[in-house]
C-alpha positions in Angstrom: 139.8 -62.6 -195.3 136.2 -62.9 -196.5 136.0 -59.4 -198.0 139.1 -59.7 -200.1 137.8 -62.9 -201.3 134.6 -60.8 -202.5 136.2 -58.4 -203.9 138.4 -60.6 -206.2 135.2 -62.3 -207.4 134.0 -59.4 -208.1 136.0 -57.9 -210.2 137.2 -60.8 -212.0 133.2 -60.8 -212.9 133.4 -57.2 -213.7 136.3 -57.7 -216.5 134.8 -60.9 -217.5 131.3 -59.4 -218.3 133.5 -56.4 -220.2 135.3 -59.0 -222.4 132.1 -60.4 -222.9 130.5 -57.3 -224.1 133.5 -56.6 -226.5 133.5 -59.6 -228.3 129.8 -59.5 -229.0 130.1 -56.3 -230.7 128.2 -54.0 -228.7 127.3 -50.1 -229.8 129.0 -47.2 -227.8 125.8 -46.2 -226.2 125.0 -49.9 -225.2 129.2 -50.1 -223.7 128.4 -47.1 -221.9 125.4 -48.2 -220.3 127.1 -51.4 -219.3 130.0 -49.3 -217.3 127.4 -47.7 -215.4 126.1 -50.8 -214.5 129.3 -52.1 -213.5 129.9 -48.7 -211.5 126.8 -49.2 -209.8 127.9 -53.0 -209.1 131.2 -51.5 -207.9 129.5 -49.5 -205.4 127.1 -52.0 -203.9 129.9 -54.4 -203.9 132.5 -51.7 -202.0 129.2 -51.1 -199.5 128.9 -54.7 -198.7 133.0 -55.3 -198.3 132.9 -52.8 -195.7 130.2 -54.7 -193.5 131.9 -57.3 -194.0 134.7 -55.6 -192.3 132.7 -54.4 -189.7 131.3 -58.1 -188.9 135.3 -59.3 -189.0 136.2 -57.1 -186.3 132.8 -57.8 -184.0 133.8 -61.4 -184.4 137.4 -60.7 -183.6 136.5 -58.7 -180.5 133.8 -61.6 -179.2 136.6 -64.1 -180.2 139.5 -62.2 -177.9 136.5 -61.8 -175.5 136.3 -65.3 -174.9 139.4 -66.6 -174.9 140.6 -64.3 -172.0 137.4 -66.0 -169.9 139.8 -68.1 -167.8 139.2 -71.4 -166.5 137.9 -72.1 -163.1 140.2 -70.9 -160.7 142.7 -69.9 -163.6 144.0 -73.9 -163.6 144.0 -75.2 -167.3 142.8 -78.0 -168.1 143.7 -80.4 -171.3 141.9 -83.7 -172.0 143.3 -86.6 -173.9 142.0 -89.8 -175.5 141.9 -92.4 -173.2 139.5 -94.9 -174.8 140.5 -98.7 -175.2 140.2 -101.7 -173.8 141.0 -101.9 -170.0 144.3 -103.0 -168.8 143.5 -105.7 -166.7 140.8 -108.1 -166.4 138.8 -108.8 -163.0 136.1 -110.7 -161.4 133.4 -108.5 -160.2 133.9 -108.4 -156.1 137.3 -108.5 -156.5 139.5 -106.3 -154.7 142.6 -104.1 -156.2 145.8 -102.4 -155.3 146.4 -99.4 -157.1 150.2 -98.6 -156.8 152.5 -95.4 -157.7 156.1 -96.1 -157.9 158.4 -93.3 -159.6 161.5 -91.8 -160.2 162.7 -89.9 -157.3 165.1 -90.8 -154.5 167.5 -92.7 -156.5 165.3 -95.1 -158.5 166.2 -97.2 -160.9 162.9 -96.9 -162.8 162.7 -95.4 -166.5 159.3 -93.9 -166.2 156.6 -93.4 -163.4 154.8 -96.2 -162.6 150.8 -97.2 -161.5 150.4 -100.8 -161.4 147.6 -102.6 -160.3 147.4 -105.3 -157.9 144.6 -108.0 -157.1 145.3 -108.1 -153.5 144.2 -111.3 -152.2 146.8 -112.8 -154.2 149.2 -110.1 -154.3 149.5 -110.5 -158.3 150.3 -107.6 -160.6 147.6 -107.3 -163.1 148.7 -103.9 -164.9 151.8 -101.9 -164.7 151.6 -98.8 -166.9 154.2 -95.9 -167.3 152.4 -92.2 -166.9 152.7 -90.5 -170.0 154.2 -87.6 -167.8 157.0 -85.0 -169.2 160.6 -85.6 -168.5 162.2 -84.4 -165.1 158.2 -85.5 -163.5 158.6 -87.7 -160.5 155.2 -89.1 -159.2 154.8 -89.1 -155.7 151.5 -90.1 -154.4 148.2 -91.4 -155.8 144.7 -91.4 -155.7 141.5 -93.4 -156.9 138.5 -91.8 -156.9 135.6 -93.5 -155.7 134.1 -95.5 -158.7 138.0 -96.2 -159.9 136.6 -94.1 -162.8 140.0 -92.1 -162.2 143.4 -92.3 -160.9 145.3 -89.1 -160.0 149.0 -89.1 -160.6 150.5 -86.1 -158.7 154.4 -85.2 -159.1 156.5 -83.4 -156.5 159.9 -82.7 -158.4 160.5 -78.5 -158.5 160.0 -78.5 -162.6 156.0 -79.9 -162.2 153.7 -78.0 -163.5 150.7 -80.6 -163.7 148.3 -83.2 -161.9 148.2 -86.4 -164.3 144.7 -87.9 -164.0 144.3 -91.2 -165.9 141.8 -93.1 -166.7 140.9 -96.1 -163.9 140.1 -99.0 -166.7 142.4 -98.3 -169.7 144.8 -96.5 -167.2 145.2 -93.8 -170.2 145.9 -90.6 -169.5 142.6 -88.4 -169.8 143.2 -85.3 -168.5 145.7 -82.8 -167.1 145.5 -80.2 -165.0 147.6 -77.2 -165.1 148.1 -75.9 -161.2 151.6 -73.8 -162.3 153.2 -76.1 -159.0 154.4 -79.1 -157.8 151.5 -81.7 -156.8 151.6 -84.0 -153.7 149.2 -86.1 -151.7 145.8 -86.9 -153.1 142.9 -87.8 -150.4 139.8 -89.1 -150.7 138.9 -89.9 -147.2 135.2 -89.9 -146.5 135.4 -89.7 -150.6 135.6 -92.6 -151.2 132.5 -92.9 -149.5 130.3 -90.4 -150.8 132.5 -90.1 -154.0 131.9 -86.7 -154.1 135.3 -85.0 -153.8 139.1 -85.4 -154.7 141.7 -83.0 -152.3 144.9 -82.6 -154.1 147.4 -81.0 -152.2 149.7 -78.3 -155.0 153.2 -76.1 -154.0 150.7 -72.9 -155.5 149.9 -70.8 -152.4 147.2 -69.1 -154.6 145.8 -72.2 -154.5 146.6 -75.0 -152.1 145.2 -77.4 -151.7 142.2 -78.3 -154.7 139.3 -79.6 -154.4 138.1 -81.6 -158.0 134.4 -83.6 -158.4 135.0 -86.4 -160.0 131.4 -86.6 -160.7 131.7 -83.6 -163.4 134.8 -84.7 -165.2 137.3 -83.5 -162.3 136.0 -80.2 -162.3 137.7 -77.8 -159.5 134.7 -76.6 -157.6 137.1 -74.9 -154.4 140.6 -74.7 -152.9 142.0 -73.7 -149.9 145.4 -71.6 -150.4 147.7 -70.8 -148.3 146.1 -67.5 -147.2 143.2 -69.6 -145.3 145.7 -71.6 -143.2 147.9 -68.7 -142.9 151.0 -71.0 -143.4 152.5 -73.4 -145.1 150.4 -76.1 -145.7 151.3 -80.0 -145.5 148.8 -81.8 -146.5 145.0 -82.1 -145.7 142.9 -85.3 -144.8 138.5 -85.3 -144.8 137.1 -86.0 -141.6 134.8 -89.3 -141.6 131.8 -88.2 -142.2 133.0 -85.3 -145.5 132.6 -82.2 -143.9 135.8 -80.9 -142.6 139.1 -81.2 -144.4 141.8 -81.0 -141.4 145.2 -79.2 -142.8 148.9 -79.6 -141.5 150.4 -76.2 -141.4 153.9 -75.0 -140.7 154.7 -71.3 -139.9 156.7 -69.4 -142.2 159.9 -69.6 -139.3 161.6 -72.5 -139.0 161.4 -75.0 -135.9 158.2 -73.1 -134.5 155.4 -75.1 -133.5 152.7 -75.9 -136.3 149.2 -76.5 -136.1 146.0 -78.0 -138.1 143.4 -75.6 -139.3 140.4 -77.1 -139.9 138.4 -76.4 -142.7 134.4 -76.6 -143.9 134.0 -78.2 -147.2 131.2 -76.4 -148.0 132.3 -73.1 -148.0 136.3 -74.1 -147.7 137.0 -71.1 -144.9 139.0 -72.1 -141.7 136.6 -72.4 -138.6 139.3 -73.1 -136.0 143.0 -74.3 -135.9 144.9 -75.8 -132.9 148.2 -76.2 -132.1 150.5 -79.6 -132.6 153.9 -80.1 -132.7 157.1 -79.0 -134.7 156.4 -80.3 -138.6 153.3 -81.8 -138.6 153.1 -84.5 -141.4 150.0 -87.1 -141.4 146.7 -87.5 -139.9 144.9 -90.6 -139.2 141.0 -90.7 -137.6 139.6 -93.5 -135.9 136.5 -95.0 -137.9 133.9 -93.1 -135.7 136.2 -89.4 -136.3 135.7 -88.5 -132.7 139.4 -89.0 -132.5 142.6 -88.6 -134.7 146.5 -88.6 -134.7 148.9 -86.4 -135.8 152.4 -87.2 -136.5 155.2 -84.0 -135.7 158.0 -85.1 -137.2 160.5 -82.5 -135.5 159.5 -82.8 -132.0 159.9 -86.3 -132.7 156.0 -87.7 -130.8 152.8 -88.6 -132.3 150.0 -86.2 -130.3 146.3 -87.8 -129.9 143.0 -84.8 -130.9 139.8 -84.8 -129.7 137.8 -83.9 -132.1 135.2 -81.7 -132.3 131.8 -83.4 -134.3 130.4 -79.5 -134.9 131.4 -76.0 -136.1 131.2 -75.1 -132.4 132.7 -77.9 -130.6 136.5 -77.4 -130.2 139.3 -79.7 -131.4 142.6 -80.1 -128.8 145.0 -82.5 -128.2 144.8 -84.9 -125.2 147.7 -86.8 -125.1 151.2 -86.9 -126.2 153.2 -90.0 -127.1 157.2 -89.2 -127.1 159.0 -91.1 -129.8 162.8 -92.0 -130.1 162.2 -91.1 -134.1 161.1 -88.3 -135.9 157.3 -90.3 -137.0 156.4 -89.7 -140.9 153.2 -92.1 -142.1 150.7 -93.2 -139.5 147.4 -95.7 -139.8 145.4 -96.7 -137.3 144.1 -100.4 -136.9 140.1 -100.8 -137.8 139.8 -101.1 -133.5 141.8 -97.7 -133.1 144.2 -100.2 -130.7 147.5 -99.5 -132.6 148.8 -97.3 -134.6 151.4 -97.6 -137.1 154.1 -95.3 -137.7 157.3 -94.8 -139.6 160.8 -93.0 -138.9 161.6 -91.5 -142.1 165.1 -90.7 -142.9 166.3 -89.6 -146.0 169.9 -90.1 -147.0 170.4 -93.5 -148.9 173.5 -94.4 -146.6 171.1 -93.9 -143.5 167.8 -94.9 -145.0 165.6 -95.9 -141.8 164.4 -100.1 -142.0 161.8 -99.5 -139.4 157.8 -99.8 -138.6 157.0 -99.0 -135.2 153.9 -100.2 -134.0 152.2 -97.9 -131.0 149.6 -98.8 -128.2 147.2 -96.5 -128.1 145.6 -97.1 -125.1 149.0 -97.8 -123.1 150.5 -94.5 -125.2 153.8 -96.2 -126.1 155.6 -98.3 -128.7 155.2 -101.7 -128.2 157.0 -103.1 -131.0 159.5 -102.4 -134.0 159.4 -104.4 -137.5 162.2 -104.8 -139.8 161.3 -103.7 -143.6 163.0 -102.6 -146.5 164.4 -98.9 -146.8 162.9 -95.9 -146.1 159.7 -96.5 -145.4 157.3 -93.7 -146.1 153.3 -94.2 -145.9 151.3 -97.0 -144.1 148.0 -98.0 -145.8 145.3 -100.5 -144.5 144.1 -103.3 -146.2 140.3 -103.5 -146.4 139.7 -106.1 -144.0 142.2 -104.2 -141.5 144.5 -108.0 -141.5 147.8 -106.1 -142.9 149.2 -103.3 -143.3 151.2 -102.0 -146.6 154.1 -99.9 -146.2 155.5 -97.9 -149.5 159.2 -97.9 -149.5 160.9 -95.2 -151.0 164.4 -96.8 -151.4 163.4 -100.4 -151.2 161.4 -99.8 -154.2 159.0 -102.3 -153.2 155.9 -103.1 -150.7 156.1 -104.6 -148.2 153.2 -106.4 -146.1 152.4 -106.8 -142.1 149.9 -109.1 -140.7 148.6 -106.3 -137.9 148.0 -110.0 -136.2 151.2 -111.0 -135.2 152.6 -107.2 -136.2 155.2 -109.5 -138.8 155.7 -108.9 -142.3 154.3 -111.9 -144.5 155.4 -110.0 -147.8 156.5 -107.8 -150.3 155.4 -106.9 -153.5 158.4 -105.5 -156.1 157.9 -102.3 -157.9 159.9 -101.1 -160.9 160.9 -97.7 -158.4 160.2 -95.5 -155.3 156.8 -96.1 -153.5 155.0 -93.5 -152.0 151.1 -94.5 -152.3 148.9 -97.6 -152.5 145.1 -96.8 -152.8 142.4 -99.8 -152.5 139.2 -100.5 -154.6 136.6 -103.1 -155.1 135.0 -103.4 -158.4 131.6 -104.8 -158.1 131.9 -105.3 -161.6 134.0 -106.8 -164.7 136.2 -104.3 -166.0 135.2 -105.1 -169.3 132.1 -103.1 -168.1 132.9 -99.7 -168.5 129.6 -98.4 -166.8 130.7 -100.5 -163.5 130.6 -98.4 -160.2 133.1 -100.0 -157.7 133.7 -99.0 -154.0 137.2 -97.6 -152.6 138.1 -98.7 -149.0 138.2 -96.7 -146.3 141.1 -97.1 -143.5 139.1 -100.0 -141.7 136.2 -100.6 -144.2 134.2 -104.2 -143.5 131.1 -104.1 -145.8 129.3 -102.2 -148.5 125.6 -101.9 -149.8 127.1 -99.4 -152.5 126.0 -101.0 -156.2 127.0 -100.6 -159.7 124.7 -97.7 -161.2 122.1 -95.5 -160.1 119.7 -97.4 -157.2 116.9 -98.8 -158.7 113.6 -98.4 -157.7 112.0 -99.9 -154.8 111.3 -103.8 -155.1 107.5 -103.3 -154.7 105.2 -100.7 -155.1 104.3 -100.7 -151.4 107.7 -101.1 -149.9 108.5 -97.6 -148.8 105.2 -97.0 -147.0 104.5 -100.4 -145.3 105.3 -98.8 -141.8 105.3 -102.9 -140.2 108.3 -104.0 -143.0 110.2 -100.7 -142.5 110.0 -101.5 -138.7 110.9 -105.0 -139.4 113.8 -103.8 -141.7 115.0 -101.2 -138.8 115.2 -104.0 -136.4 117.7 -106.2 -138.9 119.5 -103.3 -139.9 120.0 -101.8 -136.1 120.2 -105.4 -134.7 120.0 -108.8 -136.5 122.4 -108.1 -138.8 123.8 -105.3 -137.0 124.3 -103.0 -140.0 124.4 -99.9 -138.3 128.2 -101.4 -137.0 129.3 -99.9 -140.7 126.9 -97.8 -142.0 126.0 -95.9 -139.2 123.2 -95.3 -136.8 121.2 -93.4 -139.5 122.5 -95.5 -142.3 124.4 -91.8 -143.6 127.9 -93.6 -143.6 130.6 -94.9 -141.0 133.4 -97.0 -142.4 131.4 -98.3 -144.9 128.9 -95.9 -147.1 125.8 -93.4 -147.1 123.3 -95.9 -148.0 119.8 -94.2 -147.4 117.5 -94.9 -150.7 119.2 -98.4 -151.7 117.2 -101.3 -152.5 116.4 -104.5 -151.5 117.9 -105.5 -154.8 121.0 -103.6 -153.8 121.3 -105.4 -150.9 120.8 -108.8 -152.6 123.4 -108.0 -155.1 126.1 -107.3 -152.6 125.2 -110.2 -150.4 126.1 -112.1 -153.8 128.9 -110.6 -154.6 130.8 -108.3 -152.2 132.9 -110.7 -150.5 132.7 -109.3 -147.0 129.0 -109.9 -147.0 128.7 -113.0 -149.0 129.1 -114.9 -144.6 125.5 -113.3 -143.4 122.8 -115.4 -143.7 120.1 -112.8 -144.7 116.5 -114.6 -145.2 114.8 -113.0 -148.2 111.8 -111.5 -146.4 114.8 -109.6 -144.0 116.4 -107.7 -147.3 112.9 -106.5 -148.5 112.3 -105.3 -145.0 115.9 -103.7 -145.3 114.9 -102.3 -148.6 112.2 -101.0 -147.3 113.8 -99.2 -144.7 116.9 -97.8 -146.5 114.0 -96.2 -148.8 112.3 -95.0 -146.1 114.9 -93.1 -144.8 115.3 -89.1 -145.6 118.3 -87.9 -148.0 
C-alpha cells in the first residue's frame, strides 16, 4: 500500500535526522526544537497518509466499478496471438476449401481439424488442429467473407466456447465465451456484404449470435429463444441480408415446427409459418423468392414462397414426400435439383445415400452411393459438384451435379460436418488481401482487394453519355446484372455500386470466372462509370 510505504519513509527519516542531531552534539534547547519539528513533520505526514487512503479506496471503488461493466451481451471474450506466417501458400484467384473434421461420432481423430483445400485440384494445403479444450468436438464451420476469420463452433454438452481463428496463420485469435454448446455458423448473403457472422449457441438467453467481423467479431445482436418462442435449429440469411429465417421446434415432442423469420436490423420476429415435424436446413434459390425446408420427422422436403417485404407473407406451396427422414439440402445454381441426405445415426445403420430431387417434377429422381453418414451438402462455386461431409466416412466426397456421380473424395483425419468456399484475390503472403466467399451458386465477382479506389478519371462519374454506355454493358452486353443484380446491389455474386473501372480490370485479370469475357477497354470505364454512378 502506498501510504504504508510513506509512512516507513518517513519515519526512518525522522530517527535518521535524530541520530544525526545526536552525534553532532546539539544543546538541549536546539534537541528540543528539532522534536517539534519532527512533531510537526509527523502531523503533515499523518494528514497526507490519510488522503492517501482516501484516494486508495476511490480508486478501489472506480476499479470494482468497472470490472462489473459486463461485456456485450454478457459473452466474454479472450483474444490470443495469432501472428505468423500463413499456413499455406496461394496464387491470387485461386479458390479454397476450408474443411472442419472433429472428434465426434466415433472418430479416429486426435484433435479437431480445419484443413484447407485448393479445390480445383482437390489438394490439402493446410491441415491444423484447433487449439480447443479437451472433451470439444467441432461440428461446423465458417469463413467470414474476406477469410480474415474462420469460426470453429463445438456441439459436445461440456462447450462453453466459439473458437475463431485466424483465416491466414489459422491461429487461434479469439474466443468467445457463450456459456453453451455452439453449432452451425452462416454467412449467407455474408459472404456477400461481409457484414455479419450468425452463430447458432445451446444458450436460450441468447440463441442464435450475430458477430461483425468488420469490428473484430464484435456481437452487435442475437436472437434467443424467447423471439422464436421455441427451440431453435438453426438460422440461414435470406439473399439479399435482411431476414435471418430460423428452424424452430416446439417445446413437445413430435408437434409440428415452423420458421420464424427474423429482421436483421432490429433482430424481432415479423412473421413465422408453419413446416413440418423437425425442421433441419434451409436452402434459397439465387433470386430468394423461393426456398426449401427439410422436416426430418415427417420424413418430406416442403417448397416456401417467400415473401420479398415485411408485409408480404411467407407459406409453403408444395410438399415433396420422402421415403427418408431428409437432413442437409442444396439447391443447384438453376434451382432444378435439389440435393438432400437421409441421416441416420447409429454406426451399424449409418445411411450411404444422396438423393437427388426434381424440383419442378417434385420427386426424387435419383439416389448416389457415398460413404457413411452423410450430413451437409455444399456447392462448389461454379455449381459443377457438389460436396457432401460425411460424418462416419470421415471423408468428402464429390458429385458432378452433371451426371449426379461422384468423381471423388477427399480424406479427413475425422468426422465432417462443414466445407466453406473462398477465393483469395490475393497471395496469402499478403496479409491486407480481401478475398470473396462463394455463395450457393456464385459465377463472378467485381469484389477487389482493399477499399475501392477512386474513380479512373476525374469526369467519370458525371459523364451522363459513358454512364449510359456502361448501363447498356452492364444490363446487356455483358449481361452483368445476371449476378449482380438489376441495381448492381447483389444477386449471387456481390453489392458492387461505387467500384471502379480499375476494379473491374483487376478481376477481369484475375478472377478466374471472368478472365472468358472479352471486355473492350472503353466498355470497363463506361462500367466504371456507372457502378460510381449508382446510389449507396
Amino acid at each position: 500500500m502506498l501510504h504504508q510505504r510513506t509512512m516507513s519513509w518517513a519515519v526512518g527519516m525522522a530517527l535518521a535526522l535524530v541520530v544525526a542531531a545526536c552525534a553532532g552534539g546539539v544543546s538541549p534547547e536546539q534537541y528540543a526544537a528539532l522534536q517539534t519539528q519532527l512533531q510537526t513533520r509527523e502531523q503533515e505526514l499523518r494528514a497526507t497518509v490519510d488522503q492517501l487512503r482516501a484516494r486508495e479506496g476511490e480508486l478501489a471503488k472506480l476499479q470494482k466499478e468497472r470490472s462489473a461493466v459486463p461485456p456485450p451481451f454478457g459473452i466474454a471474450v479472450e483474444a490470443f496471438d495469432a501472428s505468423g506466417k500463413p499456413a499455406y501458400e496461394v496464387e491470387p484467384g485461386t479458390w479454397l476449401a476450408f474443411v472442419q473434421s472433429g472428434m465426434a461420432y466415433d472418430s479416429p481423430a486426435d484433435a479437431n481439424y480445419v484443413s484447407v483445400v485448393e479445390a480445383k485440384s482437390r489438394k490439402i494445403l493446410a491441415q491444423v488442429a484447433v487449439d480447443m479444450p479437451k472433451g470439444y468436438q467441432s461440428h461446423g464451420l465458417g469463413v467470414s467473407a474476406d477469410a480474415r476469420w474462420v469460426y470453429v463452433p463445438s456441439l459436445s454438452g461440456s462447450s462453453k466456447k466459439l473458437h475463431i481463428l485466424d483465416g491466414r496463420t489459422l491461429k487461434l485469435a479469439k474466443t468467445l465465451d457463450v456459456g453453451s454448446a455452439t453449432h452451425h455458423v452462416d454467412e449467407g448473403t455474408y459472404k456477400q456484404t461481409g457484414k455479419f457472422i450468425l452463430v447458432d449457441t445451446s444458450n436460450p438467453e441468447h440463441g442464435q449470435i450475430v458477430l461483425d467481423p468488420n469490428k473484430d467479431n464484435e456481437v452487435v445482436g442475437r436472437i434467443p429463444f424467447g423471439t422464436v418462442l421455441g427451440r431453435p435449429y438453426s438460422g440461414w440469411s435470406s439473399p439479399d441480408g435482411s431476414f435471418a429465417y430460423v428452424t424452430v421446434n416446439p417445446h413437445l415432442p413430435d408437434e409440428k415446427g415452423w420458421i420464424s423469420k427474423i429482421d436483421l436490423s432490429t433482430y424481432k420476429e415479423i412473421a413465422f409459418f408453419p413446416v413440418g415435424v423437425g425442421p433441419v436446413w434451409v436452402a434459397f434459390t439465387a433470386d430468394g423468392k423461393t426456398a426449401w425446408v427439410s422436416n426430418t420427422k415427417t420424413n418430406n422436403v416442403m417448397r416456401i414462397k417467400v415473401g420479398q417485404t415485411k408485409e408480404e407473407k411467407d407459406e409453403v406451396v408444395a410438399t415433396v414426400p420422402l421415403s427418408f427422414s431428409p437432413y442437409g439440402v442444396v439447391l443447384t445454381p438453376d434451382g432444378q435439383k435439389l440435393y438432400t441426405v437421409g441421416k441416420t445415426y447409429g454406426a451399424a445403420d449409418a445411411s450411404t445415400s444422396v438423393h437427388v430431387i426434381d424440383t419442378e417434377a417434385r420427386k426424387v429422381i435419383k439416389h448416389i452411393t457415398v460413404g457413411k453418414q452423410p450430413d451437409h451438402l455444399f456447392l462448389s462455386p461454379d455449381g459443377k459438384e457438389v460436396w457432401v461431409t460425411e460424418n462416419r466416412g470421415n471423408q468428402v466426397s464429390i458429385i458432378d451435379t452433371a451426371t449426379d456421380t461422384v468423381v471423388g473424395a477427399i480424406p479427413m483425419r475425422g468426422d465432417v460436418h462443414s466445407v466453406r468456399f473462398v477465393q483469395l484475390l490475393t497471395a496469402t503472403s499478403a496479409m491486407a488481401a480481401a478475398p470473396r466467399a462463394a455463395t450457393a451458386s456464385a459465377s463472378s465477382s467485381l469484389a477487389t482487394p482493399g477499399a475501392s479506389a477512386a474513380p479512373s478519371s476525374p469526369s467519370a462519374r458525371g459523364d451522363a453519355r459513358l454512364v449510359a454506355q456502361g448501363e447498356k454493358v452492364f444490363q446487356e452486353t455483358a449481361a452483368c446484372f445476371a449476378c449482380h443484380g438489376k441495381d448492381a446491389k447483389g444477386l449471387v455474386g456481390p453489392d458492387v455500386r461505387g467500384k471502379t473501372a480499375d476494379d473491374v480490370r483487376f478481376q477481369l485479370k484475375n478472377n478466374e470466372q471472368m478472365v472468358p469475357l472479352k471486355v473492350s477497354d472503353g466498355d470497363i470505364e463506361a462500367v466504371g462509370a456507372y457502378l460510381q454512378s449508382l446510389p449507396r
